[in-house]
C-alpha positions as CSV (number, residue, x, y, z in Angstrom):
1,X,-147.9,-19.5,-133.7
2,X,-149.6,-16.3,-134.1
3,X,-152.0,-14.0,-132.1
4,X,-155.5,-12.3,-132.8
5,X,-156.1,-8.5,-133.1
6,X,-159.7,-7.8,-132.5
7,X,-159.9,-4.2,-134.5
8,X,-163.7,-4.0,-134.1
9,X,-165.6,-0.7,-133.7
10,X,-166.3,-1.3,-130.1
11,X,-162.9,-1.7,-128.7
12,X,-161.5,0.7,-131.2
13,X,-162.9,3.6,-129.0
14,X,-160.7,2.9,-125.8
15,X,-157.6,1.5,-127.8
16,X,-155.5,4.1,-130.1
17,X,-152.7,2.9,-132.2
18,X,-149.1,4.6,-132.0
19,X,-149.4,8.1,-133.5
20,X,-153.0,8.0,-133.1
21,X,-154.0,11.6,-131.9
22,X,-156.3,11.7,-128.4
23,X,-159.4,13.4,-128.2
24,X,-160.5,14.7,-124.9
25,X,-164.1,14.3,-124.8
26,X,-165.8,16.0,-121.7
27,X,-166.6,13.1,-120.0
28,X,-163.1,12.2,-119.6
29,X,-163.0,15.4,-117.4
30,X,-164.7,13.4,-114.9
31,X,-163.0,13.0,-111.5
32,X,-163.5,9.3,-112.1
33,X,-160.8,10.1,-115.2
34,X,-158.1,11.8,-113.5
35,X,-155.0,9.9,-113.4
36,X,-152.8,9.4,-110.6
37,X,-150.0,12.4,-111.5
38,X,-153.0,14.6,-111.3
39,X,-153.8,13.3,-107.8
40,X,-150.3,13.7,-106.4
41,X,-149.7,17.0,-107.4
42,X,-153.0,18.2,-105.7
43,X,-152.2,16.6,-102.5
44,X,-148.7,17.9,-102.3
45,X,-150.9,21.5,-102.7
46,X,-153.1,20.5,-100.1
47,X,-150.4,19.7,-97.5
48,X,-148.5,22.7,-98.4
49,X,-151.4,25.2,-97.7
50,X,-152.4,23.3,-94.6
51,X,-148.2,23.3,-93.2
52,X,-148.4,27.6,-94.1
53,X,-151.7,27.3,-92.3
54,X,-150.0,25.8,-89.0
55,X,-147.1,28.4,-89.3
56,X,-148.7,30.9,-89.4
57,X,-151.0,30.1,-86.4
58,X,-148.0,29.2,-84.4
59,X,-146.2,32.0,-85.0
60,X,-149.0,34.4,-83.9
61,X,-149.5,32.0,-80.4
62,X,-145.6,32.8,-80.1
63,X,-146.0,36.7,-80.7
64,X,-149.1,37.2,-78.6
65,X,-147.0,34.6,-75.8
66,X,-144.1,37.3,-76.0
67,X,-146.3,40.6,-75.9
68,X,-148.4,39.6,-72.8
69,X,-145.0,38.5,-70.9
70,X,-143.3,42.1,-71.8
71,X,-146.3,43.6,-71.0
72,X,-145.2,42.3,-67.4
73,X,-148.3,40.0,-67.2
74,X,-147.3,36.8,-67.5
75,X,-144.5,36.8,-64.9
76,X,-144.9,35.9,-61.2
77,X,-144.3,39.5,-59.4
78,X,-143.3,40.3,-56.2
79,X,-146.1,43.4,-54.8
80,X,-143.1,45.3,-53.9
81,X,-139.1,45.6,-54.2
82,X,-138.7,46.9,-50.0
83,X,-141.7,47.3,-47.2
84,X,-141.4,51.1,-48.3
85,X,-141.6,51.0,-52.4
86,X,-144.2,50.1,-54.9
87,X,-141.6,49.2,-57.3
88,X,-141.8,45.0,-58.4
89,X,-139.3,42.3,-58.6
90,X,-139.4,39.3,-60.5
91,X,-139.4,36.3,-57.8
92,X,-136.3,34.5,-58.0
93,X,-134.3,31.7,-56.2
94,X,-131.6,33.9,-54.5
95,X,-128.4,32.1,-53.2
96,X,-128.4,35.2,-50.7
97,X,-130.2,35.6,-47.4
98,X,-129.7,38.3,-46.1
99,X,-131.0,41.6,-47.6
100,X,-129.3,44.7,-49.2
101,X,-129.6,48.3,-47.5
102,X,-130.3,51.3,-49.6
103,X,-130.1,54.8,-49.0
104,X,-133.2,57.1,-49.6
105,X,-132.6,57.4,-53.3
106,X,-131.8,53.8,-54.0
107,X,-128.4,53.5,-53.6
108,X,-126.6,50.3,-52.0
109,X,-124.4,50.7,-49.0
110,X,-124.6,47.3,-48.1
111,X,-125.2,44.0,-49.7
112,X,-124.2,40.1,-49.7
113,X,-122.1,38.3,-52.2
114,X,-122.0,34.5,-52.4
115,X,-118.8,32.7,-51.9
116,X,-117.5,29.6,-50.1
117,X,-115.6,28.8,-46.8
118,X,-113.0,25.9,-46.9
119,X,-113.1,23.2,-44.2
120,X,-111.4,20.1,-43.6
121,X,-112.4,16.2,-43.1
122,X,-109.3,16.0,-41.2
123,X,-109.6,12.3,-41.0
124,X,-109.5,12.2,-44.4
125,X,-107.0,14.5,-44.9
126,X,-103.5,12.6,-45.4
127,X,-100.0,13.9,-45.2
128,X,-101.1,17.4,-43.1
129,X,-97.4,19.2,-43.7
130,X,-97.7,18.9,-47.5
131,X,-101.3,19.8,-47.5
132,X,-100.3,22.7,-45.1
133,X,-97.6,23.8,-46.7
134,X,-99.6,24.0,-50.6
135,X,-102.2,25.9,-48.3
136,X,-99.7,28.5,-47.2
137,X,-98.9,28.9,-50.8
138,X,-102.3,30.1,-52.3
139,X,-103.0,31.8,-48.5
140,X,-100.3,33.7,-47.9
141,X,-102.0,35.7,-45.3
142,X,-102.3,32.2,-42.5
143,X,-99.0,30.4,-41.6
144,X,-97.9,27.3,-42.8
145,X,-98.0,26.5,-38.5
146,X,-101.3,27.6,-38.5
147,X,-102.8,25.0,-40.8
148,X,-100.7,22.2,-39.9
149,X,-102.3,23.1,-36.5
150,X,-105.4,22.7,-37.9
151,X,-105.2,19.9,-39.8
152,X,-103.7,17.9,-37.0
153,X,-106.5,18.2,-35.0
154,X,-108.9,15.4,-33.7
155,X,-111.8,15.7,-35.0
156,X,-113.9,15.2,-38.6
157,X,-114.5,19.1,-39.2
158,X,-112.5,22.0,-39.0
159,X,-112.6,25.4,-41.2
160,X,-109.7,26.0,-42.8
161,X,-110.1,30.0,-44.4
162,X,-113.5,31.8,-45.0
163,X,-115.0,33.6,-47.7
164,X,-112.5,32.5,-50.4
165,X,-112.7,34.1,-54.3
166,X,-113.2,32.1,-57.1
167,X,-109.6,32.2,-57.4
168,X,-108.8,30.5,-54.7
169,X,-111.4,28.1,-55.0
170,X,-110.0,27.1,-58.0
171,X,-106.7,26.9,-57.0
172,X,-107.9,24.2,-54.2
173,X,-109.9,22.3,-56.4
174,X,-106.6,21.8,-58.3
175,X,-104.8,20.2,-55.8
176,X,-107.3,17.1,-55.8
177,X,-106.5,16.6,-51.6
178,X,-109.3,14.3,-50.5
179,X,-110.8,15.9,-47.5
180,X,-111.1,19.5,-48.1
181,X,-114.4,21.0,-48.7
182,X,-116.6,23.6,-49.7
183,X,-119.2,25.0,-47.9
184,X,-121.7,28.0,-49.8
185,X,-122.0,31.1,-47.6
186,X,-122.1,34.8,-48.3
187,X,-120.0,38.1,-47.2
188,X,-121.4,40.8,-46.3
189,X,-119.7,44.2,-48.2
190,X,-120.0,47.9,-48.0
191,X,-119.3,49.4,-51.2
192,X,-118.5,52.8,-49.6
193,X,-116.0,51.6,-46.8
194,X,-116.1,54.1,-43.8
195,X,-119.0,56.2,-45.1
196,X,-121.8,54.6,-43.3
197,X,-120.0,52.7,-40.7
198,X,-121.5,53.9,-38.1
199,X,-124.6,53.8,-39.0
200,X,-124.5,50.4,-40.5
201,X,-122.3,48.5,-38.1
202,X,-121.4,45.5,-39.6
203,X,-121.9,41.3,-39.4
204,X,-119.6,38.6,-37.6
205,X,-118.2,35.7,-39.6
206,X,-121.7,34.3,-39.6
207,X,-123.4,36.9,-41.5
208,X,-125.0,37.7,-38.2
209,X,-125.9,41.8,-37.3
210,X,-123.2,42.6,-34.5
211,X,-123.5,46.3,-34.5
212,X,-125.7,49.4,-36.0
213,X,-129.0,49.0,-38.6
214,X,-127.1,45.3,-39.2
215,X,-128.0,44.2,-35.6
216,X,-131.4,46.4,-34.8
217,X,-133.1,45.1,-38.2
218,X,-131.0,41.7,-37.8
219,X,-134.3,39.6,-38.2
220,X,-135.7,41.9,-40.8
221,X,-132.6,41.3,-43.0
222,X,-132.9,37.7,-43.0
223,X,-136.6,37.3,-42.8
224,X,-136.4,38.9,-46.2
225,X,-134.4,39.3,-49.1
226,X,-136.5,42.7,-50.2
227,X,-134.0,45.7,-49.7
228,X,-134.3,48.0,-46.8
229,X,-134.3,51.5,-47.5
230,X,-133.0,54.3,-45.3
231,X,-133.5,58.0,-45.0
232,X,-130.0,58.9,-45.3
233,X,-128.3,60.1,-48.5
234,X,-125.1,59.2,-50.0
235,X,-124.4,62.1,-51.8
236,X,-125.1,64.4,-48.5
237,X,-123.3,61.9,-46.0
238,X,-120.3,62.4,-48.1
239,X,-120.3,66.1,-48.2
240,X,-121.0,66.3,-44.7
241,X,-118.3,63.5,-43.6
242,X,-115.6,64.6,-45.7
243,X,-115.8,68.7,-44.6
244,X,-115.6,66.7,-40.5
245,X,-112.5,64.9,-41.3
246,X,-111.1,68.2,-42.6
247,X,-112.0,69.9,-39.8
248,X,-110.6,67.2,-37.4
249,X,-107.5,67.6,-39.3
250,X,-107.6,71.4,-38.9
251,X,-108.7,72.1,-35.3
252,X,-106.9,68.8,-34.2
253,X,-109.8,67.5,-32.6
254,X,-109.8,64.0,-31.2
255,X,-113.4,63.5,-33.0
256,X,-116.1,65.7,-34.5
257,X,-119.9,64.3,-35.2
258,X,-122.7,65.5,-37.4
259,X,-126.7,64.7,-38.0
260,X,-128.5,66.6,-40.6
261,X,-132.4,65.9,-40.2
262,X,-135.4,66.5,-41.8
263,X,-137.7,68.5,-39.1
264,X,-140.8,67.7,-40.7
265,X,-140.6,64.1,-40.0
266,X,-137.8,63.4,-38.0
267,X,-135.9,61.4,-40.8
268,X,-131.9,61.7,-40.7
269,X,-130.1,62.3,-44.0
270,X,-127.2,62.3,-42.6
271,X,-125.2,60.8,-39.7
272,X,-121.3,60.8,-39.1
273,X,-119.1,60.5,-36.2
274,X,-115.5,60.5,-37.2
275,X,-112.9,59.0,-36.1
276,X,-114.9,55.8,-38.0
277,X,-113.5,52.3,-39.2
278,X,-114.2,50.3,-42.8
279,X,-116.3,47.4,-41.9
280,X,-114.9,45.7,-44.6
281,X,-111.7,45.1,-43.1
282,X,-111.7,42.1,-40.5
283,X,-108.8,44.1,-38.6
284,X,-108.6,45.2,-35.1
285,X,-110.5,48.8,-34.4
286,X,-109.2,51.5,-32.4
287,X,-111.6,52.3,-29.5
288,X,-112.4,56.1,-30.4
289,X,-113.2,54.8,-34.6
290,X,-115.8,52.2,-32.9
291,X,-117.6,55.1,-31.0
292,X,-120.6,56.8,-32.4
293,X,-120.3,60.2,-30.4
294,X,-123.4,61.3,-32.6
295,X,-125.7,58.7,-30.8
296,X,-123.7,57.1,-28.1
297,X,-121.7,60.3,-27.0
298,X,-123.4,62.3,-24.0
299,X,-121.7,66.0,-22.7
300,X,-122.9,68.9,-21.3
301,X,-124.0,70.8,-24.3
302,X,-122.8,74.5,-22.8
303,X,-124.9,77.4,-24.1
304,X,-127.3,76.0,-26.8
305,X,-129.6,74.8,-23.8
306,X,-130.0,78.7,-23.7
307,X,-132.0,77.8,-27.2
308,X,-134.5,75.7,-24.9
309,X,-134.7,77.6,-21.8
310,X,-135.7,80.9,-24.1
311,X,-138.5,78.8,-25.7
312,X,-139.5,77.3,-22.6
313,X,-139.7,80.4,-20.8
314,X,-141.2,82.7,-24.0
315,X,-144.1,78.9,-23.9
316,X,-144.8,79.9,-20.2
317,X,-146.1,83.2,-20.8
318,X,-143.8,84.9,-17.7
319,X,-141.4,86.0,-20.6
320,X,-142.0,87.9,-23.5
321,X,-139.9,88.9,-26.5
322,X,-140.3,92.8,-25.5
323,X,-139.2,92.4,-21.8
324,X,-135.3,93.4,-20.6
325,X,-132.9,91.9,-18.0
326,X,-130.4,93.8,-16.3
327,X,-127.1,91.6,-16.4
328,X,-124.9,94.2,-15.1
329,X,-123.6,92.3,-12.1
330,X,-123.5,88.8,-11.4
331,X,-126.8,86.6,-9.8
332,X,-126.9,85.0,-7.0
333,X,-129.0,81.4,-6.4
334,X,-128.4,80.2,-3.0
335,X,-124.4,80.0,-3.2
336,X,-123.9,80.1,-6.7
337,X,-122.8,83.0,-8.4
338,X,-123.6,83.0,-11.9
339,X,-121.4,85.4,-14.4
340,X,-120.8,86.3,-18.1
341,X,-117.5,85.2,-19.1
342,X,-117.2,88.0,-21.5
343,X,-118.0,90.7,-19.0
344,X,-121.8,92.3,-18.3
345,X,-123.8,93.2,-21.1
346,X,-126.7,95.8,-19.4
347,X,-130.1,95.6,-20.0
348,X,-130.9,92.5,-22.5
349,X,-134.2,91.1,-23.9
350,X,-134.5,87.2,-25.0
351,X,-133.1,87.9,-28.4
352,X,-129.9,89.7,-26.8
353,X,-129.7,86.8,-24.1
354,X,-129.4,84.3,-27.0
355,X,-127.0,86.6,-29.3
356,X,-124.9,87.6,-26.4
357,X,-125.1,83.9,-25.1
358,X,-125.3,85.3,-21.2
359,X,-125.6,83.1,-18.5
360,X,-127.1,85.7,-16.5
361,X,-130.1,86.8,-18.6
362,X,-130.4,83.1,-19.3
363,X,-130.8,82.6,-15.1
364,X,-132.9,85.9,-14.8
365,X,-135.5,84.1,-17.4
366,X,-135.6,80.7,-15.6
367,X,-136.1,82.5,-11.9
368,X,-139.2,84.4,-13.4
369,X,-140.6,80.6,-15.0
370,X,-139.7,78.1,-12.2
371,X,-138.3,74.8,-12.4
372,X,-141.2,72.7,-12.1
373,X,-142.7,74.2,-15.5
374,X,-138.2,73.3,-16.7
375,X,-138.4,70.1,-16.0
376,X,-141.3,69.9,-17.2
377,X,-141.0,70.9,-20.5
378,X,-137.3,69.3,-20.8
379,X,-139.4,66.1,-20.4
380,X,-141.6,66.9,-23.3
381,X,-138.6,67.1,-25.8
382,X,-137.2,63.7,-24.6
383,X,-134.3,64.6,-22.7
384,X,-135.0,62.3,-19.8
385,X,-135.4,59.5,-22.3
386,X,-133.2,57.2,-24.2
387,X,-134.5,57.6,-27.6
388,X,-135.8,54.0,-28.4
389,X,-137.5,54.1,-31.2
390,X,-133.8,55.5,-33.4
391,X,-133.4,52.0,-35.4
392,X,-129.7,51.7,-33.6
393,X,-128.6,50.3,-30.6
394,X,-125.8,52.5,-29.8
395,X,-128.2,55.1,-28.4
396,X,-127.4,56.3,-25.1
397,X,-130.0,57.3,-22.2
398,X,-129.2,61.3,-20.9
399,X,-128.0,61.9,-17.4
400,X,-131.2,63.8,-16.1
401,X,-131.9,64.7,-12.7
402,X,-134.3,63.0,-10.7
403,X,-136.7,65.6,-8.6
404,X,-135.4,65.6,-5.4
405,X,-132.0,67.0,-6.9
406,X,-133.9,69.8,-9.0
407,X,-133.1,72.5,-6.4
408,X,-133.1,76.1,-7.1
409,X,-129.0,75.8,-8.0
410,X,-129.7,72.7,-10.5
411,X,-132.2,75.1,-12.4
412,X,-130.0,77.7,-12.9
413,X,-126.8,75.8,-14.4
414,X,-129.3,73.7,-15.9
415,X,-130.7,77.3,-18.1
416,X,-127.2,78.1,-19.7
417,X,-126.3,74.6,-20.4
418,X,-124.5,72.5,-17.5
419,X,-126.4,69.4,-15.4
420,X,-127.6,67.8,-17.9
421,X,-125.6,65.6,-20.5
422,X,-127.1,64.7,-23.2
423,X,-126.2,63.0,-27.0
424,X,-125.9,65.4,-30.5
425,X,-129.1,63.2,-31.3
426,X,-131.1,64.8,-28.6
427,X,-130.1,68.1,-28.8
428,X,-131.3,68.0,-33.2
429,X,-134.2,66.5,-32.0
430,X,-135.3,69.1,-29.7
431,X,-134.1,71.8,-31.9
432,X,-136.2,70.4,-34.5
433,X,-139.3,70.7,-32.3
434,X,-138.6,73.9,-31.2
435,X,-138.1,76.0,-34.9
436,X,-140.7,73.5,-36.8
437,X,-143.9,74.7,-35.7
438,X,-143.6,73.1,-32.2
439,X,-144.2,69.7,-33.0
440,X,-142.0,67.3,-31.8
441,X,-140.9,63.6,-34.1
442,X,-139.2,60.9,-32.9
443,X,-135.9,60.6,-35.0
444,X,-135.3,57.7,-37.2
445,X,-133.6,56.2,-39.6
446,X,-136.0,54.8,-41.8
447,X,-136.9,56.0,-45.2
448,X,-141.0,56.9,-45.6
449,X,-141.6,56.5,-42.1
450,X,-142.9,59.1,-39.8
451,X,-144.1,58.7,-36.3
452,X,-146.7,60.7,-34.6
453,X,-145.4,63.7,-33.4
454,X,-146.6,65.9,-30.1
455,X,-146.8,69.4,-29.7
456,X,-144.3,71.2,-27.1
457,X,-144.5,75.0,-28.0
458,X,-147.0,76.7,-30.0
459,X,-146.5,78.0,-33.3
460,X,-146.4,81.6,-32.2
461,X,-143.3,80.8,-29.9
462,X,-141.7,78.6,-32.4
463,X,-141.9,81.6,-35.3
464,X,-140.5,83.6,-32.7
465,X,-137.7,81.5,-31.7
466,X,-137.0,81.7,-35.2
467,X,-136.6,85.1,-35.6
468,X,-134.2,85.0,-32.2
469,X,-131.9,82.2,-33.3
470,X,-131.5,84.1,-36.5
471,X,-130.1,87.4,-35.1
472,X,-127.6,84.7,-33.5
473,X,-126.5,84.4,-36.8
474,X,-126.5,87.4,-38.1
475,X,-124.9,89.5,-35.6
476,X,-123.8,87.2,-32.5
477,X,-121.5,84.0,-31.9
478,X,-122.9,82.6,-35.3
479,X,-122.1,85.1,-37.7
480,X,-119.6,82.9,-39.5
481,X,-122.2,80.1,-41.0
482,X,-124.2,82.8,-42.3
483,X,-124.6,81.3,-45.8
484,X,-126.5,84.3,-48.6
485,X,-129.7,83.1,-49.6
486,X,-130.4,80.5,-46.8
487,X,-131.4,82.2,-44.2
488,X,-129.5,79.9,-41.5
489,X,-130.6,80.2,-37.8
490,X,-128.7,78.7,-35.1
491,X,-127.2,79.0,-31.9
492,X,-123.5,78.1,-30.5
493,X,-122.4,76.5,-27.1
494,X,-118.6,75.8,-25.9
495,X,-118.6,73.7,-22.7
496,X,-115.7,72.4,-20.5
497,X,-115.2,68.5,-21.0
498,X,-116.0,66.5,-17.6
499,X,-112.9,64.4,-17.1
500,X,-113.4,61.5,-14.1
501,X,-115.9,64.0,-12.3
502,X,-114.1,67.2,-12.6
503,X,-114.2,69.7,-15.3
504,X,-111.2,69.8,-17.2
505,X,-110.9,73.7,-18.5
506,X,-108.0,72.7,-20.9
507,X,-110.3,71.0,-22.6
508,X,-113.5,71.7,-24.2
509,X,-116.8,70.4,-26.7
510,X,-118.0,72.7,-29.2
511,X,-121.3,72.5,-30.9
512,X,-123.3,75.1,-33.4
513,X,-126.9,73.7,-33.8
514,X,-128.8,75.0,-36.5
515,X,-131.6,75.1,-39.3
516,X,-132.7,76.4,-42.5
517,X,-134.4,78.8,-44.3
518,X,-135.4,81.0,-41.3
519,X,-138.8,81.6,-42.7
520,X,-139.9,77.4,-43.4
521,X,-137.3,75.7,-41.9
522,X,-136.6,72.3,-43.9
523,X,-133.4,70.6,-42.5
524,X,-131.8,70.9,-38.8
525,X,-128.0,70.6,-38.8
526,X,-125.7,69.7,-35.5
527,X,-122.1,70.0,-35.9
528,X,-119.8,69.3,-32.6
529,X,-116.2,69.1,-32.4
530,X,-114.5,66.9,-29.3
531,X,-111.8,68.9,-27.9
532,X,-110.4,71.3,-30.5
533,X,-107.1,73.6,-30.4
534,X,-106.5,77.0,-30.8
535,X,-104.4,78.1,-33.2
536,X,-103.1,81.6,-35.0
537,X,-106.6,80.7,-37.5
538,X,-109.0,81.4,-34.1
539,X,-107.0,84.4,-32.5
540,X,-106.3,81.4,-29.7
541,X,-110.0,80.4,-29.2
542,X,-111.5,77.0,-29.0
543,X,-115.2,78.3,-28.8
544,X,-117.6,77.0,-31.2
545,X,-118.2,80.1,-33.2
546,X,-114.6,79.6,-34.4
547,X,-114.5,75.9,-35.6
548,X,-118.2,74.2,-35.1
549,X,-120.1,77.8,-37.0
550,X,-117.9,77.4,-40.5
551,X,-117.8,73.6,-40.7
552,X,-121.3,74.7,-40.3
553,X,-121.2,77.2,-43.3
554,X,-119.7,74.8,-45.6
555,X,-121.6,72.0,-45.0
556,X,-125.0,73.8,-46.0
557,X,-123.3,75.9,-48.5
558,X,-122.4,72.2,-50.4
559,X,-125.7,70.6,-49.5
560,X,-128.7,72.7,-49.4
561,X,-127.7,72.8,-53.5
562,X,-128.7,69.0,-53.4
563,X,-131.6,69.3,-51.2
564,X,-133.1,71.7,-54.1
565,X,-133.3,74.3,-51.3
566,X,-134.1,77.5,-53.2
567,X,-131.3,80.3,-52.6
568,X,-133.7,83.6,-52.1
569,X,-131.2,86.9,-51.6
570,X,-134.7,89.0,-51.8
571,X,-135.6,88.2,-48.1
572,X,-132.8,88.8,-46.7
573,X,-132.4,92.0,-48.1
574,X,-135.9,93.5,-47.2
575,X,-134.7,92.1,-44.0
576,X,-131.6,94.4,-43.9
577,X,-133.5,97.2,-44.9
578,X,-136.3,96.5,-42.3
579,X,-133.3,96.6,-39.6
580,X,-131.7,99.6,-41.3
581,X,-135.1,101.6,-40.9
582,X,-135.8,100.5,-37.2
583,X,-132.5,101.7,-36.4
584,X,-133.0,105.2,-37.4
């Protein structure tokens, strides 16, 4: 047995023997030559550069993807956050219907939490003592009687307790009863408790507007979930609430109310009526804490109708600033006899009338004007009217005099402040009219909203009705909210309280109404106090110059800071030296 070995030239080129050194020659450099190592090895290079290839491509998909969505782009925006800001908010599924309220500057006063209300199959429900009784435990607050009451009724749906925290949720799941439910809702909550109470009002058990903004914008609030925004301010309704509550306390008052508004526009920054109530507690409210005297509460106003009848009478052109009334003895119209309660003052002009706060220069001016050109022009600032268009429903309508009672009488009492009762909201609104420029704007609560205005004096009466109500200030019945720098103008009234149709002199309602800077008047301020009491502090007096005027004085002393009203000394001093010179 044996094999052949063919050694020949011709096959001796392809075979080599062990040891045999290999010669490359260049044909073997062919691709046809390559071997298979070689191939792998190039295709795992291949595969490698293409995988860095994709990489890198997705990766810069993924960074221009993340750039155009923080670029704000590529998300689905709302055109605006409220009806009254440009600012945009992502479109979300919001377990909440009904709609937060800010304040001018962005700030919440009231919004809606989620939670759940707990109800009961009651035919489901077995064993109603135990269940009642394990209920009392982690609700205290309801009787065990109560919910055995409850779950012994007929019927397949009952609720047990609203508006339960998590807590107590949990706690109910945990006791694995068959038959009590859930049910999603939402409670409505004021961060800031009394502070806006009554200007918010507040919801019913249903999450349903019962009172204030919450029942006026009811549909607005649950239409949408985009905030509403308000003119008022936070910062300056606390100020201005907490210096009335003091005062309450110091005068014993039964209430006091304030409005601070802005008399360019009619907007209210501020609105407070104290007693007031936390709409957060589901308690029963006294009767006074519910009542918004700023809106809701109408009195003769005393002598800061004087303030009206001067500008209505200077708007006539039968008065002028340089003409004088002799108030030495009393005035007669038909059979009233009309007197100064702090004895005759002489020869007066307008601005003595409004600084000495006389009831007979105030007649004298009216007699001269006539009271079809009063009523007239009481008309024009709104005083017949309830004001509408205020975003509350607690607005009350003025007692105004119908023609064929506007005798000669009427007119006079009517001049110096009694006949007509009106609200604090009507009185700042007309004020506002009368030291602005003359133009009068519906008040409201809304923020960036402005309704048309209408003239009612000129803007040569309304300068000089500035320069009147200022000497009030400076050297009459207001001298005590005279504030350095701000140039405040105002004018006091003190009235008697009408008790069951008779005047009640025991009692009385003081207001100060008043504005600032004299020479551009920005803000309007109304401070009344509901029956305050003398003490050793007011030398026995209950007139407003001795409680409304430095409530007054404090209030813009802490807020015109915060309105970025600029404190200028200069003018008032050229002013003093002006006076000092004249005087010579």
């Amino acid at each position: 047995m044996g094999f052949n070995v063919n050694f020949s030239k011709r096959n001796s080129e392809k075979f080599y023997l062990p040891g045999q050194e290999i010669k490359i020659s260049r044909g073997m450099l062919t691709a046809k030559n390559y071997t298979t190592e070689s191939d792998n090895v190039l295709t795992c290079r291949n595969r490698t550069l293409i995988s860095l290839f994709v990489f890198a491509f997705l990766y810069l998909v993924l960074a221009v993807k993340v750039s155009y969505v923080c670029l704000g782009h590529g998300i689905n925006f709302d055109t605006a956050i409220a009806d009254q800001t440009d600012v945009d908010v992502i479109r979300f599924k919001n377990p909440v219907k009904r709609a937060d309220i800010m304040d001018r500057n962005g700030e919440i006063i009231a919004t809606s939490l989620p939670t759940v209300n707990l109800y009961a199959n009651t035919k489901k429900v077995r064993h109603a003592k135990d269940v009642a009784e394990k209920l009392n435990y982690i609700f205290p607050d309801i009787s065990y009687d109560r919910f055995y009451s409850l779950l012994s009724r007929k019927g397949a749906f009952i609720y047990l307790k609203r508006n339960l925290s998590p807590a107590q949720q949990s706690q109910v799941n945990s006791l694995g009863i068959p038959g009590l439910e859930f049910e999603n809702c939402e409670k409505r909550i004021y961060p800031h408790k009394n502070l806006f109470s009554h200007v918010l009002g507040n919801t019913d058990i249903d999450n349903q507007g019962i009172s204030g903004i919450e029942k006026y914008m009811n549909e607005r609030l649950t239409s949408s979930t985009k905030p509403l925004y308000l003119s008022v301010d936070l910062g300056i309704q606390n100020t201005i609430r907490d210096e009335l509550v003091a005062g309450v306390e110091q005068f014993k008052a039964t209430g006091a109310a304030a409005i601070l508004m802005d008399v360019s526009n009619g907007q209210i920054v501020a609105l407070s009526s104290v007693p007031d109530y936390d709409p957060n507690e589901n308690i029963q409210v006294a009767e006074r804490a519910m009542f918004n005297f700023a809106t809701k509460g109408i009195y003769e106003a005393g002598s800061v109708f004087k303030v009206f009848n001067t500008a209505l009478s200077l708007e006539s052109g039968k008065v002028k600033t340089t003409d004088r009334f002799d108030t030495s003895r009393p005035v007669f119209v038909g059979r009233l006899r009309v007197t100064d309660p702090h004895g005759s003052h002489g020869s007066l002009t307008p601005e003595d009338i409004l600084v000495e706060s006389s009831n007979i220069g105030s007649t004298l001016e009216i007699l001269r004007v006539g009271k079809e050109f009063q009523r007239k022009f009481l008309q024009s600032i709104n005083m017949d009217k309830t004001l509408s268009e205020v975003e509350l429903l607690e607005i009350a309508k003025p007692h105004f005099l119908d023609k064929k009672r506007w005798g000669d009488v009427s007119m006079a009492t009517i001049s110096y402040g009694y006949g007509i009762s009106s609200s604090p909201l009507h009185i700042i609104s007309a004020f506002s009219s009368v030291i602005n420029g003359g133009i009068y704007h519906q008040p409201t609560l809304l923020h960036n909203v402005k309704h048309k205005g209408h003239r009612v004096v000129s803007e040569e009466t309304s300068e000089s009705m500035r320069t009147l109500l200022r000497a009030v200030v400076t050297r009459g019945t207001g001298r005590r909210a005279n504030v350095d720098g701000y140039q405040v103008i105002g004018k006091t009234g003190t009235a008697d309280k009408l008790e069951n149709g008779r005047y009640n002199h025991n009692k009385s309602i003081s207001t100060f109404v008043s504005a600032f800077p004299e020479s551009h008047p920005r803000y309007a301020l109304i401070v009344v106090m509901d029956d305050p009491k003398a003490s050793k502090e007011t030398f026995g007096y209950t007139t407003a110059g001795w409680n409304a005027v430095p409530i007054t004085k404090k209030i813009i002393t802490a807020v015109a800071p915060q309105l970025n009203i600029k404190v200028d000394f200069d003018l008032d001093k050229q002013k003093s030296i002006i006076n000092a010179a004249y005087k010579r």
